[in-house]
C-alpha positions as CSV (number, residue, x, y, z in Angstrom):
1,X,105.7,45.9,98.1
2,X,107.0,44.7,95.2
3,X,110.5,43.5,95.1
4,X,113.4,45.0,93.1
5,X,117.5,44.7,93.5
6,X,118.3,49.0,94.1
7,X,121.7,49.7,93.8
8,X,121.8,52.7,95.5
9,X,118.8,55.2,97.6
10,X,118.8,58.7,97.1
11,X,116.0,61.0,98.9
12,X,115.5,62.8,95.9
13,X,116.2,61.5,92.0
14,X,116.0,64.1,89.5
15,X,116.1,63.2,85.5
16,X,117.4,65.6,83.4
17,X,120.3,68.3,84.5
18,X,118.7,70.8,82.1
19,X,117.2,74.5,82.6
20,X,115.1,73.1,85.6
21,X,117.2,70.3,86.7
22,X,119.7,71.8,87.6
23,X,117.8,74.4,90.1
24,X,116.1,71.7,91.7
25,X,119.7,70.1,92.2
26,X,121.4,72.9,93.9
27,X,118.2,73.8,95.9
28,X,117.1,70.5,97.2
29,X,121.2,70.0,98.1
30,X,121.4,73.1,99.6
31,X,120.9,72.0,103.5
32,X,123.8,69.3,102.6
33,X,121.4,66.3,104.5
34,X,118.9,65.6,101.7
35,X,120.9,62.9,99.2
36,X,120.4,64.1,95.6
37,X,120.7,62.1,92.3
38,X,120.8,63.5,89.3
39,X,120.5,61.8,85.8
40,X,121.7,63.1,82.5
41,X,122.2,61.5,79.1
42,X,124.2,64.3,78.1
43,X,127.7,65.2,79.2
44,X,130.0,68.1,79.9
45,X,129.6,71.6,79.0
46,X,133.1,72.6,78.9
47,X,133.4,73.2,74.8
48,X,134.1,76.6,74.1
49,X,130.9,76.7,70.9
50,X,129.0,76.5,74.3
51,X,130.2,79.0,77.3
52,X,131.3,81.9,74.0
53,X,127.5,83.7,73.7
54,X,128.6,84.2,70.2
55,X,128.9,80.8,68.9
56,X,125.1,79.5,70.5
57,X,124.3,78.3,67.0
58,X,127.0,75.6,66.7
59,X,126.1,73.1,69.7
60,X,122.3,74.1,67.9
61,X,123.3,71.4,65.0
62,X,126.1,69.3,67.3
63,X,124.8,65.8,67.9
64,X,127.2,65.8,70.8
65,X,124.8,68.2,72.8
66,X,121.2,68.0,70.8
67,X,119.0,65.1,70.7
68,X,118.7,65.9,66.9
69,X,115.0,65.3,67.1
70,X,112.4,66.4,64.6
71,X,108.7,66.9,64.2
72,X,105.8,65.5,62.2
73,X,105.3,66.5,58.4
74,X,103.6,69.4,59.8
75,X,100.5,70.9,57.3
76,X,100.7,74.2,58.2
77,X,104.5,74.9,57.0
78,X,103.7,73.3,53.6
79,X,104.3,69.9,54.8
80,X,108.0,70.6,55.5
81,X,109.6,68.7,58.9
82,X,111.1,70.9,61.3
83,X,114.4,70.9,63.5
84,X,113.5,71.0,67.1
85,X,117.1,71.5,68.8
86,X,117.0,70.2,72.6
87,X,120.1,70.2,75.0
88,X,121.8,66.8,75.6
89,X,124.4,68.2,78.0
90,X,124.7,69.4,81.7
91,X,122.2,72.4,81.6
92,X,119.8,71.0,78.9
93,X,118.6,73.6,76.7
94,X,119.7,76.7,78.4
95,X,123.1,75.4,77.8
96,X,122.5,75.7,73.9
97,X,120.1,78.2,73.6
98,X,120.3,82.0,72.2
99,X,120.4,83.1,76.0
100,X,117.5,85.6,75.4
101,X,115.9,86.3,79.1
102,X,112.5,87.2,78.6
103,X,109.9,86.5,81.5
104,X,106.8,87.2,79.4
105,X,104.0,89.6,80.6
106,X,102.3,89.6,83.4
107,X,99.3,88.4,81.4
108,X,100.0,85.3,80.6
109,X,100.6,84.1,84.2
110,X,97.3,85.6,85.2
111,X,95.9,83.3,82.1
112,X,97.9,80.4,84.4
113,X,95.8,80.7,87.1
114,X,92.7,81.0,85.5
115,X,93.4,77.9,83.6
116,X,93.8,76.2,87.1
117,X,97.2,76.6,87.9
118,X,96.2,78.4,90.9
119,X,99.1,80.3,92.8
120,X,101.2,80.4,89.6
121,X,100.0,83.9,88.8
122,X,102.2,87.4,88.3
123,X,102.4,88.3,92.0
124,X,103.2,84.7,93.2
125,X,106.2,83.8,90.4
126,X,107.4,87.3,90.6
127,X,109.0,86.6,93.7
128,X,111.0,83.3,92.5
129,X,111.9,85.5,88.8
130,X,113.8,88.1,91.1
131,X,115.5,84.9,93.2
132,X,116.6,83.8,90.2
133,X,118.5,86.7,89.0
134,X,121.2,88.8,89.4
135,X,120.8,91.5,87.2
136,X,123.3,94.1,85.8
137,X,121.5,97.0,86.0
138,X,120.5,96.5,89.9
139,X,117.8,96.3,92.1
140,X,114.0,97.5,92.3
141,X,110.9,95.7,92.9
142,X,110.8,93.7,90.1
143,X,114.4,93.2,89.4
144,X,117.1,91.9,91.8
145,X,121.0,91.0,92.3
146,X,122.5,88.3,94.1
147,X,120.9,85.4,92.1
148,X,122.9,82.4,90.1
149,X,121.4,83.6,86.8
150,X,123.4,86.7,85.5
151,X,121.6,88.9,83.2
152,X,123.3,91.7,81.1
153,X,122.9,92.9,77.6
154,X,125.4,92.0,76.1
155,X,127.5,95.2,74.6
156,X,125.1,97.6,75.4
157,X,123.9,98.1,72.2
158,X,126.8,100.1,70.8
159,X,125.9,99.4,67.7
160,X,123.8,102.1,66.5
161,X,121.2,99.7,64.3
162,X,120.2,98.6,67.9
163,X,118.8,102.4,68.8
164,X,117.3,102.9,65.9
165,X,115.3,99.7,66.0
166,X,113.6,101.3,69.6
167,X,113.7,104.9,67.8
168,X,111.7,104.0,65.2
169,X,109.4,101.4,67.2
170,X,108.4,104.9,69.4
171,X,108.1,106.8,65.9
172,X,106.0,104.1,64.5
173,X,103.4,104.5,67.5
174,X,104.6,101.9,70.4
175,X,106.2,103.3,72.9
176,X,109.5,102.9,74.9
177,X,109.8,100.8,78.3
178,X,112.6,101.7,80.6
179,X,112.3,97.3,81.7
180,X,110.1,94.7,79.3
181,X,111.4,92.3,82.1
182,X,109.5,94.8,84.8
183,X,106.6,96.7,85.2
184,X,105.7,97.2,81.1
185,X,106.5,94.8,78.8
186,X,105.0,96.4,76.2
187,X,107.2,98.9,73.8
188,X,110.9,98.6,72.5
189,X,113.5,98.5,75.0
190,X,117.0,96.9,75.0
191,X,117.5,93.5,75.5
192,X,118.4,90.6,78.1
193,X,120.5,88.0,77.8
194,X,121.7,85.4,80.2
195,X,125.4,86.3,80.3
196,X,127.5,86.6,83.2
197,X,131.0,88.4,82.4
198,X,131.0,87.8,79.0
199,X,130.0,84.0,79.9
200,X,127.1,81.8,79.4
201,X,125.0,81.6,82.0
202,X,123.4,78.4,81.5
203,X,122.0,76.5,84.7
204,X,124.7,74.3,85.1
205,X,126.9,77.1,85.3
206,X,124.7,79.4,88.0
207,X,123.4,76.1,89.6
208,X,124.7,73.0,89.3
209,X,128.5,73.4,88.9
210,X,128.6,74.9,92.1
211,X,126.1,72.8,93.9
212,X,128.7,69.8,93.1
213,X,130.9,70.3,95.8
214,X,128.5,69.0,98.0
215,X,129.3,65.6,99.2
216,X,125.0,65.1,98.6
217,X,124.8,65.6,95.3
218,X,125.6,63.2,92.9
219,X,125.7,63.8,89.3
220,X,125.6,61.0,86.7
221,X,126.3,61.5,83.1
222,X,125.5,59.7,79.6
223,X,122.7,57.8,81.6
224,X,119.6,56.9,80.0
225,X,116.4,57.3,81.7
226,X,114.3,54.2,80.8
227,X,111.1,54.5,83.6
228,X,110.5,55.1,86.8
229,X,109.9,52.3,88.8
230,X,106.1,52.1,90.5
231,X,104.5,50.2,93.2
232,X,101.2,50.4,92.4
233,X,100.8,54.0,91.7
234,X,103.4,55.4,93.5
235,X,107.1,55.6,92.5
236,X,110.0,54.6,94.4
237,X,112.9,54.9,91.8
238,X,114.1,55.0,88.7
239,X,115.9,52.8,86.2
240,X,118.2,53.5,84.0
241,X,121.0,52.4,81.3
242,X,125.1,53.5,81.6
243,X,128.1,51.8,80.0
244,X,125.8,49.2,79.2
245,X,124.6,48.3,82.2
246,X,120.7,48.5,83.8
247,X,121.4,50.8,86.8
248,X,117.6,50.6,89.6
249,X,118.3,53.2,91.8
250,X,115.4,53.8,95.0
251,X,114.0,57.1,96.0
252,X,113.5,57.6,99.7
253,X,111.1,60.7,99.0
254,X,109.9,61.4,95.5
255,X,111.1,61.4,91.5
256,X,111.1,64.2,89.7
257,X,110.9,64.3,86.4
258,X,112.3,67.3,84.3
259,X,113.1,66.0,81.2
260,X,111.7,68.7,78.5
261,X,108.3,69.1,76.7
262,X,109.3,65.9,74.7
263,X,110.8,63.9,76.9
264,X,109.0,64.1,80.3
265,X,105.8,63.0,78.6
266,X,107.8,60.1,76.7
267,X,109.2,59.0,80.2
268,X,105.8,59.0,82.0
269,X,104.2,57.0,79.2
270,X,107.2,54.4,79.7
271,X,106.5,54.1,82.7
272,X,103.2,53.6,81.9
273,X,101.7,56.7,83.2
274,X,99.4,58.4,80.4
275,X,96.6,57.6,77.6
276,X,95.7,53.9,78.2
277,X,94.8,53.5,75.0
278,X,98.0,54.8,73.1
279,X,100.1,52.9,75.8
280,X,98.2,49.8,75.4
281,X,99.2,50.0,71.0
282,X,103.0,49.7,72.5
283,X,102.7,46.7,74.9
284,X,102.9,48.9,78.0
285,X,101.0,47.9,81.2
286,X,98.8,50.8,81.8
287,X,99.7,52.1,85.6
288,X,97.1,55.2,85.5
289,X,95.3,56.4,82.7
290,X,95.9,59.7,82.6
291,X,95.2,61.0,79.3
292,X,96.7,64.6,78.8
293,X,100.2,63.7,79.1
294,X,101.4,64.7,75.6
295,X,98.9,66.6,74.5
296,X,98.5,70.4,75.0
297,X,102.0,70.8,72.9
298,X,102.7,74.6,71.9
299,X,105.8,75.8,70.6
300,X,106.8,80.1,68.8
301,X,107.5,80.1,65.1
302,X,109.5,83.1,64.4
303,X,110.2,84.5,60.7
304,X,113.1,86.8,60.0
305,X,112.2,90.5,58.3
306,X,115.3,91.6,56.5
307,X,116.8,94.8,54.8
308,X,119.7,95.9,53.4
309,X,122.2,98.2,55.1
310,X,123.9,100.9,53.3
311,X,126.4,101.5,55.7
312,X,128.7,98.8,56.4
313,X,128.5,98.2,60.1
314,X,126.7,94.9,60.3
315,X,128.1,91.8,61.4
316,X,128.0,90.5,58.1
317,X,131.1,92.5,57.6
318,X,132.3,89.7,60.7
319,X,131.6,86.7,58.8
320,X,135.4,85.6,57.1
321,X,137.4,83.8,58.9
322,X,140.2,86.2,60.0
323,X,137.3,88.7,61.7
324,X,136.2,85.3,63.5
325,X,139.8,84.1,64.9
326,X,140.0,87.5,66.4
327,X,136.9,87.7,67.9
328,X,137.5,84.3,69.9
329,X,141.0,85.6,70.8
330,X,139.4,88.3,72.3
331,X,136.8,86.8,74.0
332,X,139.4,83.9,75.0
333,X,141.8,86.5,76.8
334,X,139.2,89.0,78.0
335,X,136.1,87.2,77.8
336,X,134.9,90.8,76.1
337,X,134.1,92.1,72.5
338,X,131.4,90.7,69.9
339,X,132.2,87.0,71.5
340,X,130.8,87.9,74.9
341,X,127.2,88.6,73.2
342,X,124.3,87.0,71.5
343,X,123.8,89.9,69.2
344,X,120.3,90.2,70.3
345,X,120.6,93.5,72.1
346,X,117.1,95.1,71.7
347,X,113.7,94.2,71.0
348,X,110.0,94.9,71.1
349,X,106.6,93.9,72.5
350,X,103.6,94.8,70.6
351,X,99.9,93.6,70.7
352,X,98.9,92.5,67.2
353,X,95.1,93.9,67.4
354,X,93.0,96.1,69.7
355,X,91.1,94.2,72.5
356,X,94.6,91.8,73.3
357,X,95.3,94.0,77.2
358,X,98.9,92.4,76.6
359,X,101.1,91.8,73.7
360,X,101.4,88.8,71.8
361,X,104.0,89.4,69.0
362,X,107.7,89.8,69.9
363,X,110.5,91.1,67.9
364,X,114.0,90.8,68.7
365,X,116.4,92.7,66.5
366,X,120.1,91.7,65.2
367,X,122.2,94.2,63.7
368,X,123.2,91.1,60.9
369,X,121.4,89.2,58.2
370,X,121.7,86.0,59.1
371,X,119.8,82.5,60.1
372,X,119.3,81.8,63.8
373,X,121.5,78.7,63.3
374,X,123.8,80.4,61.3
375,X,123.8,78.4,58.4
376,X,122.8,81.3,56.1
377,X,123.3,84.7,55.3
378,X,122.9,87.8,53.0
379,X,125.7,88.9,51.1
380,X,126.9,92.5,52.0
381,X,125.4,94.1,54.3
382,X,121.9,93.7,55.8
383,X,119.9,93.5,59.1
384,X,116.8,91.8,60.5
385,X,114.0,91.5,63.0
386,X,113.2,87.6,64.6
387,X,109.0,88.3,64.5
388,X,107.0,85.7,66.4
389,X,103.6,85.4,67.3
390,X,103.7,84.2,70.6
391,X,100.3,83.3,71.9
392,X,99.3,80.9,69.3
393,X,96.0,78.8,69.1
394,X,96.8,75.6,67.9
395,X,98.0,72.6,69.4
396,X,99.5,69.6,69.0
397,X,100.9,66.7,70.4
398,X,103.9,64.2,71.9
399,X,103.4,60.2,71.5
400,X,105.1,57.5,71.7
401,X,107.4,55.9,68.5
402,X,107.7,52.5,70.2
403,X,108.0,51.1,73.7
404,X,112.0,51.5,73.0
405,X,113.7,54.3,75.5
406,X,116.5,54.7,73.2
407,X,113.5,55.5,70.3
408,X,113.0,59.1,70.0
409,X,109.5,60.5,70.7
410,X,107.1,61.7,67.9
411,X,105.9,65.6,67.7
412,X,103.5,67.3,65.8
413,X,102.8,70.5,66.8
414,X,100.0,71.6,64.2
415,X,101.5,75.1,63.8
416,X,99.5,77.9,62.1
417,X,96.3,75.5,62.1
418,X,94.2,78.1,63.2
419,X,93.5,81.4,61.2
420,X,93.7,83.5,63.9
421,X,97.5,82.4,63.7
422,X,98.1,83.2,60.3
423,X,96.2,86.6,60.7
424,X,98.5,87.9,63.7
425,X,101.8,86.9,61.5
426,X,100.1,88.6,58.5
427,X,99.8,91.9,60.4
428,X,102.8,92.0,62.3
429,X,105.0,91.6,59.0
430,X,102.6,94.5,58.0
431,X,103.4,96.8,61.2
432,X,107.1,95.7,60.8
433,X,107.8,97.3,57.6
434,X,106.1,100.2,58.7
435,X,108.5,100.1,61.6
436,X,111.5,99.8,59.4
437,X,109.8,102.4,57.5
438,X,110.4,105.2,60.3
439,X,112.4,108.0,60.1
440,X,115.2,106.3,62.7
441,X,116.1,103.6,59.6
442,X,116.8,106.4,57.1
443,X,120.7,106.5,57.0
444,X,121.2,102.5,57.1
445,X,117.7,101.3,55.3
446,X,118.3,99.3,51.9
447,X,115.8,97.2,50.1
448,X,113.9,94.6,51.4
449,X,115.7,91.4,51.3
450,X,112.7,89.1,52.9
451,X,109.7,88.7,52.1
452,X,110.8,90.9,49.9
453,X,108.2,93.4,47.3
454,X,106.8,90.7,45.7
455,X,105.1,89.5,49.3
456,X,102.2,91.8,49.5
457,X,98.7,90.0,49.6
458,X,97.2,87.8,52.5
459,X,97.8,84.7,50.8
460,X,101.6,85.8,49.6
461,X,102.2,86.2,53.0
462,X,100.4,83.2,54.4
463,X,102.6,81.2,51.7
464,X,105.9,83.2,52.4
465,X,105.2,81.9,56.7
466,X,104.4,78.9,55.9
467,X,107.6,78.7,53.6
468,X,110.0,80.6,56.0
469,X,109.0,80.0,59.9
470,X,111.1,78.1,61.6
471,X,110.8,77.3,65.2
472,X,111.6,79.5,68.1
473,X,112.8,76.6,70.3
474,X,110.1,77.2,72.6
475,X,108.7,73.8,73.0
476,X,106.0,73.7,76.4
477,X,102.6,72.5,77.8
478,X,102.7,68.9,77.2
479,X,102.1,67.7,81.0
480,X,99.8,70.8,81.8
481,X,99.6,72.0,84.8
482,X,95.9,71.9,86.8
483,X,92.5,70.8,88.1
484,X,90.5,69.3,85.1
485,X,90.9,65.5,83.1
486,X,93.4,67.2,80.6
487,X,95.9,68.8,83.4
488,X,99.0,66.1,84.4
489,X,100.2,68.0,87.4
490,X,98.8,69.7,90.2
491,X,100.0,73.1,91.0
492,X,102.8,72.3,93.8
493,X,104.0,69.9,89.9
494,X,102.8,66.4,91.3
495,X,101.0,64.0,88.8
496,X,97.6,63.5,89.1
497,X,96.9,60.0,90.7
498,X,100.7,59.1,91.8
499,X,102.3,59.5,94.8
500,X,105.8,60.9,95.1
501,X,105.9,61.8,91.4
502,X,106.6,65.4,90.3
503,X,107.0,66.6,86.7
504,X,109.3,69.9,86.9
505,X,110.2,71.7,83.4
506,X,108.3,73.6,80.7
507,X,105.8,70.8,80.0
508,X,103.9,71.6,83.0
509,X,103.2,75.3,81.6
510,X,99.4,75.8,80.5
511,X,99.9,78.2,77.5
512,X,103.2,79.4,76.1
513,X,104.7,82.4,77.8
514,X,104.9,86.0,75.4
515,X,108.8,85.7,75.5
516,X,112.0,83.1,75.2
517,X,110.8,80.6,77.7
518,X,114.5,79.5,79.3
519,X,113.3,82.5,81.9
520,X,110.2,81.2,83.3
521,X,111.5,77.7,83.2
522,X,114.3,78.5,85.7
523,X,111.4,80.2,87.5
524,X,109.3,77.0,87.8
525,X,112.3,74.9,89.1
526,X,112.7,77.7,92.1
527,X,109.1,78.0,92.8
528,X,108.7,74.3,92.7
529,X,112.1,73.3,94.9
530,X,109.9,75.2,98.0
531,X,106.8,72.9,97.3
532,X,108.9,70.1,97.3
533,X,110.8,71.2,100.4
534,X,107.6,72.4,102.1
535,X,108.9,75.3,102.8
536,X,106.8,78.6,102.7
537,X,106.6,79.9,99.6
538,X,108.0,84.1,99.2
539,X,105.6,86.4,99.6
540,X,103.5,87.6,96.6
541,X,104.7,91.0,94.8
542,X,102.8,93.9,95.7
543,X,104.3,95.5,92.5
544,X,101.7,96.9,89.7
545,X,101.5,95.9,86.1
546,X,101.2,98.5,82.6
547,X,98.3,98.0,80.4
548,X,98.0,100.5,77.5
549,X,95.4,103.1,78.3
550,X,92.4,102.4,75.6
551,X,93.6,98.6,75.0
552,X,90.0,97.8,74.2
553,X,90.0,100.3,70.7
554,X,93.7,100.7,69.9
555,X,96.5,98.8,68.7
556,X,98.7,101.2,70.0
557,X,99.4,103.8,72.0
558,X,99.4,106.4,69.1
559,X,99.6,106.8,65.2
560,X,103.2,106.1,63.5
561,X,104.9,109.5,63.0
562,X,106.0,108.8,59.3
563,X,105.8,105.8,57.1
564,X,107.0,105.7,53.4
């Protein structure tokens, strides 16, 4: 065995305390024998911009809790470089993220398991959603209560833009469903968020926070994961840099890696785990040649549809200073009131053409005119729909900048490469003007602010996406989950050809989930704590699934009532 100074042993060493890390922390803890490390380069969570809902879109553009990274030139948004906002902080991403809890259909973890992921499908990660959870509105057989994750909506929609946005989604011809987190995700419904008495719920709050007073869990902060440490081709420990030191700390049992879509793969090809070719251009000895590891990368673009309001009950009207200092005073003394929300309080699901038996475009509706990250917004009055296309075609990829740890990875996702991804965002800005169109918009619709009247052709709008999209911070896929050469993990999360190696995060997922994907990522780090425990895994759902009578010939389930 080769021959290396540990510091310490742990049984399990998990890097990264984000969305996933931080349910493998408290689960693999939880029988207070197994000794648990876990490794985070951010730090603490306890800034207010972070546990108010309301703020999420100040630690968005914080260097002191994102890893400011940022992709490729990318062709496809007319060679603009985009944002891609991570979480460098206890709870990773979900700790900075708009807190929309969306599971995705049913659909897409059926495409899972036929993509190899076997045992990944709805009935199988039902069980470990509803684990998850403890949702406001009770229990059934798809929902639960009792879970670390709260899940609420927020102000229950009292303002009336929010009701009209389902009103007219029915009128226009898409029906209503009572739960797009149950049975049906299809239709417009009200929204999730994960918010727990007017608090974040990020995974360090439901997970890790608590798990920490356990005398076998240790959590260690502003560390720098540089590799794990092989022998041969399996991994004993990790190393990694603190206060300036080189830390080599030994696990008993396995290392799991749950470092993000951009940063697991990074860390494997450290370590020398990934293409041999690209790992040879840096000067790193090539452990196993496993070539998928970066590849496979997916992300959601979202564009924003806006109108005017004539009546003035936006939040635009909350955007001066004085409306702002009382909305934190009320949220600091009562943790209630617009600082207790995300403002996303309903939404829609909607297939984009007949023949799709799920949907793949999601909208989710803010009664406000305003960027995601708030750095813009319209003057007066106004509202807007988030639209994203959500099962895209194209891929891209995550490679290495340089054999430096400290050196941030490169991305290119190749978004909106493939026409069938600028058709579906063509027609859904289509079908959401004829949704803002209904009859339920009449008393608060004003002009159309974006694209605006001028964006009516295919190639206005191709131009107008390619202009406008940003991300949707839904980066995945990039150590794929499966059976072929191009899969990274096997389906209990163990890399191909290692021993005592997991990857645990949303790079394992085969294609991007129809939804926010902070959901199913908590999901993945419950389903995969029992693989790694060996326990038995909960027993499949019996519960059935909607698909829209005639999905083969329609759209929709019937013709919009009125458009103008």
């Amino acid at each position: 065995m080769s021959e290396y100074d540990f510091d310490q042993s742990f049984d399990y060493v998990i890097v990264g305390a984000g969305s996933a890390g931080c349910v493998l922390a408290d689960r693999l803890s939880a029988d207070g024998e197994n000794q648990v490390l876990v490794l985070e380069f951010g730090g603490k969570d306890n800034s207010i911009y972070i546990q108010m809902p309301t703020a999420f879109s100040i630690p968005l553009n914080k260097p002191r809790f994102d890893w400011e990274m940022h992709t490729e030139v990318e062709p496809g948004l007319n060679n603009r470089s985009i944002h891609q906002a991570r979480g460098k902080v206890i709870g990773g991403s979900s700790s900075i993220n708009g807190m929309a809890y969306v599971r995705g259909s049913a659909g897409d973890f059926e495409e899972w398991a036929e993509l190899g992921a076997e045992g990944w499908n709805y009935r199988d990660v039902l069980p470990y959603f509803r684990r998850a959870e403890d949702c406001i509105y009770g229990e059934d057989d798809y929902r639960s209560t009792g879970g670390p994750v709260g899940v609420c909506n927020g102000n229950n929609m009292q303002n009336p833009l929010y009701r009209a946005f389902i009103k007219a989604g029915e009128q226009a011809g898409y029906g209503r469903t009572d739960d797009y987190n149950g049975a049906r995700q299809e239709g417009f419904c009200r929204m999730d968020m994960s918010v727990r008495n007017g608090v974040r719920a990020s995974t360090a709050n439901a997970y890790l926070k608590p798990a920490l007073n356990r005398n076998n869990l240790h959590l260690e902060m502003h560390a720098l994961t540089q590799r794990v440490i092989m022998d041969g081709k399996k991994a004993i420990g990790v190393e990694y840099r603190q206060n300036g030191r080189t830390i080599r700390v030994r696990a008993r049992r396995e290392v799991l890696v749950c470092a993000s879509a951009f940063n697991s793969p990074k860390l494997l090809m450290l370590s020398g785990i990934g293409p041999a070719e690209h790992l040879r251009e840096h000067g790193i000895d090539v452990v196993h040649d496993l070539p998928g590891v970066g590849e496979n990368l997916q992300d959601h673009l979202e564009v924003w549809v806006q109108q005017r309001c004539t009546q003035k009950i936006t939040l635009n009207g909350w955007l001066n200073p004085l409306a702002q200092a009382w909305i934190g005073a009320r949220w600091l003394l009562f943790k209630s009131g617009l600082g207790g929300t995300n403002h996303f309080e309903s939404n829609g699901y909607i297939r984009s053409r007949a023949g799709l038996k799920y949907p793949d475009v999601q909208y989710h509706f803010l009664a406000g005119a305003i960027a995601y990250d708030g750095s813009s917004a319209v003057k007066g009055h106004g509202f807007q729909v988030h639209l994203g296309h959500n099962k895209p075609k194209s891929r891209g990829w995550v490679r290495l900048r340089s054999a430096d740890p400290a050196a941030p990875p490169r991305m290119f996702f190749n978004y909106l490469a493939e026409e069938e991804d600028r058709r579906a965002y063509r027609d859904a800005v289509r079908f959401t003007r004829e949704i803002f169109a209904q009859q339920a918009f009449d008393e608060f619709r004003g002009a159309e602010v974006a694209p605006g009247d001028d964006v009516q052709s295919d190639d206005e709008l191709d131009n107008w996406v390619a202009d406008s999209a940003e991300t949707a911070y839904h980066p995945c896929g990039t150590c794929r989950m499966g059976k072929d050469d191009m899969s990274v993990v096997d389906p209990e999360c163990r890399v191909h050809g290692i021993e005592n190696l997991r990857v645990v995060d949303s790079s394992i997922m085969p294609t991007v989930t129809n939804g926010n994907i902070n959901a199913p990522t908590i999901m993945i780090g419950e389903k995969a704590a029992d693989h790694i425990l060996g326990h038995g895994l909960l027993e499949p759902s019996t519960a059935p699934v909607y698909a829209a009578d005639g999905w083969q010939e329609r759209q929709r389930e019937g013709e919009p009532e009125r458009t103008l």
